[in-house]
Phi, psi and omega in degrees: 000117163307081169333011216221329202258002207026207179281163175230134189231161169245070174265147203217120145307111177225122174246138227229000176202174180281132164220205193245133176236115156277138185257188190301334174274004168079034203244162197246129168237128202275111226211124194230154195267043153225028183235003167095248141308002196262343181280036178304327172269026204261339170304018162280323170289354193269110177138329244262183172255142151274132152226025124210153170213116297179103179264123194244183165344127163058042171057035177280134182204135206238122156227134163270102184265167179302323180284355189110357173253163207200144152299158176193090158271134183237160194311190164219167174275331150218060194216155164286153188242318183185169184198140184243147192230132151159186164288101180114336176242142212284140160297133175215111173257131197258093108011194206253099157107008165113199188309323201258023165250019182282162161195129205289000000 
């Protein structure tokens, strides 16, 4: 691995409830993985860098892309809210309330 290039991993984001995507222009839009077509802008991201990315409290996950646009998923009370998968990264499923249902 070339350091200058970072990592490259093959892992997939699956969000299971309504969140929040700042698009490249900082502007913020509220968003549910059941509405079809209203999810277009997220479709900006494909291709785009993460360059950080950030499990916060009660399992909240803040991702930064390079061009300025971002994720903001929060727990749900009851629904799984998202889960990360793939190749190169720890399985992580955020569950119904937050932190203390996650599982590795």
């Amino acid at each position: 691995m070339d350091p200058d290039e970072g990592y490259r991993l093959g892992a997939e984001l699956v969000l299971d409830t309504p969140f929040l995507f700042r698009d490249a222009a900082g502007e913020w839009h509220e968003l549910d993985p059941g509405t079809g077509v209203s999810l277009a802008p997220v479709l900006a991201l494909f291709g785009q860098t993460v360059v950080t990315v950030d499990v916060r409290d009660r399992g909240v996950l803040v991702i930064d892309f390079e061009d300025g646009a971002g994720l903001w998923v929060g727990p749900d009370p009851q629904f799984v809210s998202w889960r990360l998968i793939g190749h190169g990264v720890e399985p992580i499923t955020v569950g119904p309330g937050g932190e203390e249902n996650w599982e590795r």
